[in-house]
C-alpha positions in Angstrom: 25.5 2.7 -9.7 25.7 1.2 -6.0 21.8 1.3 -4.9 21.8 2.4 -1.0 18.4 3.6 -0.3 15.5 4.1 -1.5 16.2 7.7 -3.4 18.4 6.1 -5.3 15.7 3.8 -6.7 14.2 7.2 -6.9 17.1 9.0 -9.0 17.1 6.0 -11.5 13.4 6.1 -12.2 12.9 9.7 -12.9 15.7 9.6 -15.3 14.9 6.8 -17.0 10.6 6.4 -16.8 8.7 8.6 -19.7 7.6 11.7 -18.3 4.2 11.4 -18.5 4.9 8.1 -16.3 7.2 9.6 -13.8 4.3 12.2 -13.4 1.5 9.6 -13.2 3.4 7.5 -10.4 4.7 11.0 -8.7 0.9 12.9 -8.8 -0.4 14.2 -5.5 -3.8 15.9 -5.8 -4.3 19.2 -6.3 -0.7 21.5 -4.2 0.3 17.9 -3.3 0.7 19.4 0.2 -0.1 16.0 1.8 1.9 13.9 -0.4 4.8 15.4 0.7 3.6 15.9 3.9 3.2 12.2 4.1 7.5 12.2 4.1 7.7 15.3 6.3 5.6 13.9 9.2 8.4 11.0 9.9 10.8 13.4 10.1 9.0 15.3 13.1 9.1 12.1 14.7 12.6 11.2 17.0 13.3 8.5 18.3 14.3 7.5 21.9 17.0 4.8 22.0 17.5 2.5 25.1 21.3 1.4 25.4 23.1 -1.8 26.9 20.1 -3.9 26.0 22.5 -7.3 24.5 21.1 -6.9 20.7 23.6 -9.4 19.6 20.8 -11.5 18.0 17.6 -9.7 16.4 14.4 -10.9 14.8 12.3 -8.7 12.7 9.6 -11.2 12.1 5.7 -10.7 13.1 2.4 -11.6 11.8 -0.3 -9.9 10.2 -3.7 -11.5 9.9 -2.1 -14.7 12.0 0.1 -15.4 9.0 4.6 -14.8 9.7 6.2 -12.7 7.5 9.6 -11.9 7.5 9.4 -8.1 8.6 6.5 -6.0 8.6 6.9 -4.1 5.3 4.7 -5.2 2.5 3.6 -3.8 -0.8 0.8 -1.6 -0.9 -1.8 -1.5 -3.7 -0.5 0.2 -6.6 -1.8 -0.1 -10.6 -0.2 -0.3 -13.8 2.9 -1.9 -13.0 3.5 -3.1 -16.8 4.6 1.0 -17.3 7.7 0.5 -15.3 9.0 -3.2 -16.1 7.4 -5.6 -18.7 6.6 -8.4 -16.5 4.7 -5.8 -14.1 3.3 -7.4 -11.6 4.0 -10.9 -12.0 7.7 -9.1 -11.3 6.7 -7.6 -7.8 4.6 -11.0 -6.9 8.1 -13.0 -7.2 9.9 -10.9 -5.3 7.3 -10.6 -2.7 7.3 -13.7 -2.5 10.8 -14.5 -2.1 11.5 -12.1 0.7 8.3 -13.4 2.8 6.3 -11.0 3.0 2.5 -9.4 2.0 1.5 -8.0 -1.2 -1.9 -6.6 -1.9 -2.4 -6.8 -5.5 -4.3 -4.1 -7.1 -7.3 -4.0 -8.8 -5.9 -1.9 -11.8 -3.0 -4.0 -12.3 -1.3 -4.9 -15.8 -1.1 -8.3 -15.1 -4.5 -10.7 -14.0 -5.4 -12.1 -11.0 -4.9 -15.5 -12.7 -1.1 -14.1 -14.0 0.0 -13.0 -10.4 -0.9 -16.2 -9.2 0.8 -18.4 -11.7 3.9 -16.5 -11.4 4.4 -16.4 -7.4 2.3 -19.6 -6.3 3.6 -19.8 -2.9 2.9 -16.1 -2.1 1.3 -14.5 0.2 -1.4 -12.1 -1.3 -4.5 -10.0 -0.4 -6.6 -8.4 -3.2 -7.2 -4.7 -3.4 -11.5 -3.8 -4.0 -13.2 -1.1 -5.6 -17.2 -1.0 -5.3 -18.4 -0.4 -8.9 -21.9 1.1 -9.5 -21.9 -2.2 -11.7 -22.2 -4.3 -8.1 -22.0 -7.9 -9.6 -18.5 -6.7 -11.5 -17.1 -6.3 -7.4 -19.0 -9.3 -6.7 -17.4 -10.9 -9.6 -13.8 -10.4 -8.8 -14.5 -11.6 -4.8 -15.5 -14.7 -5.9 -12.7 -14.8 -8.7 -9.8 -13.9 -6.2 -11.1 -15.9 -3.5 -11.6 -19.1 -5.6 -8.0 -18.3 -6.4 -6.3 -18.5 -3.1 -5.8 -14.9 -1.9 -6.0 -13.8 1.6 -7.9 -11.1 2.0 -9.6 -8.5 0.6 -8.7 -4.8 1.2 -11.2 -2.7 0.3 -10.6 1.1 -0.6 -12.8 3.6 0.9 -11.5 7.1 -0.1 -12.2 7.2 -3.6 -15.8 7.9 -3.9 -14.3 10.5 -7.0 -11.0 10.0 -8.4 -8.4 13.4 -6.5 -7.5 15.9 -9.1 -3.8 14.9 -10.3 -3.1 18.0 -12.2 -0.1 16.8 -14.3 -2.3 13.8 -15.1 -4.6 16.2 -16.7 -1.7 18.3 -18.4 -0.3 14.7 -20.2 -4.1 13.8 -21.3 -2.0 10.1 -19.2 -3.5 7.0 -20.8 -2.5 3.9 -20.9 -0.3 3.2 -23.9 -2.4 0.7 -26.5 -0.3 -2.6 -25.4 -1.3 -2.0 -21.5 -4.7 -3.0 -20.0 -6.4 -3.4 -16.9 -6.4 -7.1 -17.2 -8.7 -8.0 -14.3 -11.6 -6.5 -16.8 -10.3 -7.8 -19.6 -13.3 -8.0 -22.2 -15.9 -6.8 -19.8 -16.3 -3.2 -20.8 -17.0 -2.8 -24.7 -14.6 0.0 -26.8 -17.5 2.7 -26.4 -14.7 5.4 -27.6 -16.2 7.1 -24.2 -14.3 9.1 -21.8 -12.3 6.8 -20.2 -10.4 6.6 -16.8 -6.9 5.1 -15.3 -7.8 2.5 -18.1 -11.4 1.6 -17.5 -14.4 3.8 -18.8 -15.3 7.0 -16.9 -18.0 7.0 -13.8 -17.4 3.0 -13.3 -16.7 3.4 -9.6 -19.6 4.1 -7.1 -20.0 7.5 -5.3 -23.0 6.2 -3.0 -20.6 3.6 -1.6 -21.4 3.9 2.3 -21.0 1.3 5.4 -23.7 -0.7 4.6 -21.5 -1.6 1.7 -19.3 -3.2 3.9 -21.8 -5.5 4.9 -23.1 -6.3 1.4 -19.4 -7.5 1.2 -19.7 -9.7 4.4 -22.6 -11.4 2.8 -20.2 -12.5 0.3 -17.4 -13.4 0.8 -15.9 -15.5 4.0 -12.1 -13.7 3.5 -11.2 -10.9 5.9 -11.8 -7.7 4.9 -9.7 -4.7 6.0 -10.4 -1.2 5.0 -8.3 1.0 3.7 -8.4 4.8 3.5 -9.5 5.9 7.3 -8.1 9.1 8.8 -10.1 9.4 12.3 -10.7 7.4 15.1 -14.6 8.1 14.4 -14.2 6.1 11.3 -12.3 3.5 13.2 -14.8 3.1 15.5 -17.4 2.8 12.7 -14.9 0.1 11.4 -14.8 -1.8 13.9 -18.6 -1.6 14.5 -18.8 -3.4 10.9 -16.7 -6.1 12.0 -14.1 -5.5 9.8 -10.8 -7.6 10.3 -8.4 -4.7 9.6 -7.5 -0.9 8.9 -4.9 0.3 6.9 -4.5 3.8 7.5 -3.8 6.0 4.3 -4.7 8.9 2.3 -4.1 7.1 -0.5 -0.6 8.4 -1.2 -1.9 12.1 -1.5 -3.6 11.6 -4.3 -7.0 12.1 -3.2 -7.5 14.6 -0.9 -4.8 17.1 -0.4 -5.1 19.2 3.5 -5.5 16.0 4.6 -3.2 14.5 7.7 -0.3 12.7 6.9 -0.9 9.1 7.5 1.9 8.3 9.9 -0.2 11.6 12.0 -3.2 10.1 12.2 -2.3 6.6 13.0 -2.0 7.0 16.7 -5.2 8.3 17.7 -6.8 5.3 15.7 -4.7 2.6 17.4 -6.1 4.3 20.4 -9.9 3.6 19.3 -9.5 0.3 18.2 -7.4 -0.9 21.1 -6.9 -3.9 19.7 -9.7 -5.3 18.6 -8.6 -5.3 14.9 -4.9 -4.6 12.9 -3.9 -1.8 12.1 -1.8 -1.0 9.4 -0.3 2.3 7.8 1.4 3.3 4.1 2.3 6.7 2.9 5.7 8.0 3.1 8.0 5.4 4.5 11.1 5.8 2.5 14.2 4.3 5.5 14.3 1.6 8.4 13.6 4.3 11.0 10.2 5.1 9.2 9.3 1.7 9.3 10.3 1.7 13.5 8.3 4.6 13.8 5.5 3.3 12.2 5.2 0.0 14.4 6.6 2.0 17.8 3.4 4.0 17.2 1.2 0.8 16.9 0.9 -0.3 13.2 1.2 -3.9 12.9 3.1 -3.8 9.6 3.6 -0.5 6.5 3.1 -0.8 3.1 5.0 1.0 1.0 3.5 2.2 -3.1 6.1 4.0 -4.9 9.1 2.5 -3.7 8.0 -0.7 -4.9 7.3 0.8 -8.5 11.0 2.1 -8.3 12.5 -1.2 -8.1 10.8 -2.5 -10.6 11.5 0.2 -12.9 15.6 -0.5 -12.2 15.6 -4.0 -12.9 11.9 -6.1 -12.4 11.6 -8.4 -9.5 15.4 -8.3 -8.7 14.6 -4.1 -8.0 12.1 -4.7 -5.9 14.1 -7.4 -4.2 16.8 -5.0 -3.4 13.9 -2.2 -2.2 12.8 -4.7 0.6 16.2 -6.0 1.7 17.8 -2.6 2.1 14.1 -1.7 4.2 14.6 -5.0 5.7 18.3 -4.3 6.7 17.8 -0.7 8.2 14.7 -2.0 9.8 16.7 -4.2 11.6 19.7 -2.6 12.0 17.5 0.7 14.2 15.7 -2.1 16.1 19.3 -2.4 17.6 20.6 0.8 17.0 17.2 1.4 19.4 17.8 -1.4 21.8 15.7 -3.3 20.7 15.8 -7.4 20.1 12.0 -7.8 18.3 9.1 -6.1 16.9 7.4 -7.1 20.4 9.7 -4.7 22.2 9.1 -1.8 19.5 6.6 0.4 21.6 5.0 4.0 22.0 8.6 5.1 24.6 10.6 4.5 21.8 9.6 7.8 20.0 8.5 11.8 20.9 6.8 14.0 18.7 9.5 16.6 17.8 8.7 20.5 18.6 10.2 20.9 14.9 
């Protein structure tokens, strides 16, 4: 089967994941109204195309956080990679790697820290944060992640409770007994408690609030960017914390469903932080023209979750290889189709808000 875009990464890994792990990776919370919204939002968006503009020769390279990367697509934060390809994570780090670009490594990943490292030592990489009511086991990992060389650390803000995934709850999901959240590998004892995505229930921290951020600060000399804000009032706030980044997101609709899409809300916070930090955006980019939206309305790179999980589930790091080239190819190929030569000359003209 010829892989052309992204669905068909799509097709293949709902016919060949287990159920219960098509459901997990698929969940939005509760109707799942803003999951799909997240998809539906891009398509109110047209674009605007300029013509005779000599796009004989076209660059989609740009920076994020003053480092290049090819094109501004990375991989967003997603766990439990081992579920779709054996090598997990250590799979999607190579491939990351090899196309030049950013991938946030998760927390809840299959695969260590240490592992991800090892198997992509030239890559670029930021570290995906939970605050834990356990403080030292966040402080713990900072230090651990930094010591080893990642970039940044994106902390995620919109989980002070875990959304209600409903098909979740109807497969009892667990991780099977091979799988474990590495990073904490050994730290909680086998209580035989309720547990959680792999790690016991009530670990994460519901008081989290913005003087968290600066606890964080006090530790750790990487950037931090934020990820999880939906209004220009928590931008603001953002920025007031000195923060080095936002990634807008609603967490792939998993958390709180009525929410805005992402790609909806990222104008109005571009608008706020006018440049004082990056901004970023993930949540339903699925084709090249999603991407050009996305940066036309003022996101310095997307990341994309599920898609990446896709490619790994139809053949490991080469999968995920193929996810980012054919982004990487339509990306570039509307830039031109658009009229334009770089990502410096993707701006706000290029796209209207359709009356759809």
């Amino acid at each position: 089967m010829a892989m052309v875009c992204l669905t068909d990464f799509e097709e293949y890994a709902k016919q060949h994941l287990s159920k219960a792990t098509w459901d997990y990776y698929a969940a939005g919370a509760d109707e799942c109204c803003t999951r799909d919204d997240n998809l539906l939002a891009f398509k109110r968006i047209r674009l605007r195309p300029r013509i005779l503009r000599d796009v004989s020769v076209t660059d989609t390279r740009t920076t994020v956080q003053g480092r290049e990367i090819s094109f501004p697509v990375g991989i967003a934060p997603t766990a439990f990679h081992c579920l779709a390809w054996h090598e997990g994570e250590m799979a999607t780090a190579r491939a990351t790697e090899a196309l030049n670009t950013c991938y946030i490594a998760s927390t809840y990943s299959t695969c260590s820290a240490e592992e991800i490292v090892a198997a992509a030592p030239n890559g670029y990489r930021w570290f995906q944060l939970y605050v834990y009511r356990d403080r030292k086991l966040s402080e713990q990992l900072v230090h651990r992640v930094e010591a080893l060389g990642y970039k940044a650390l994106v902390l995620t803000v919109d989980v002070p409770y875990t959304g209600k995934r409903r098909n979740d709850i109807r497969n009892h999901f667990r991780l099977p007994p091979h799988l474990k959240v590495k990073n904490f590998e050994g730290v909680f004892q086998e209580t035989g408690g309720p547990e959680e995505y792999g790690i016991p229930a009530n670990t994460l921290d519901p008081s989290i609030s913005w003087k968290d951020i600066t606890w964080l600060r006090s530790i750790t000399r990487l950037p931090i960017i934020i990820k999880g804000i939906l209004t220009k009032e928590d931008a603001e706030l953002a920025v007031d914390h000195c923060v080095q980044g936002i990634i807008v997101s609603n967490h792939g609709g998993r958390q709180l469903d009525g929410g805005p899409a992402s790609i909806d809300a990222l104008p109005e916070i571009v608008d706020t932080v006018a440049g004082r930090v990056e901004v970023y955006v993930d949540g339903g980019i699925r084709t090249g023209s999603d991407v050009l939206k996305a940066i036309a309305l003022g996101a310095k790179c997307v990341f994309i979750g599920r898609p990446a999980v896709w490619g790994l589930a139809y053949k490991g790091e080469e999968g995920v290889r193929e996810v980012l080239q054919i982004l990487n190819e339509e990306f570039c190929l509307s830039m031109a189709l658009s009229g334009c030569r770089n990502v410096a000359e993707i701006n706000r003209n290029l796209v209207q808000l359709s009356k759809l």
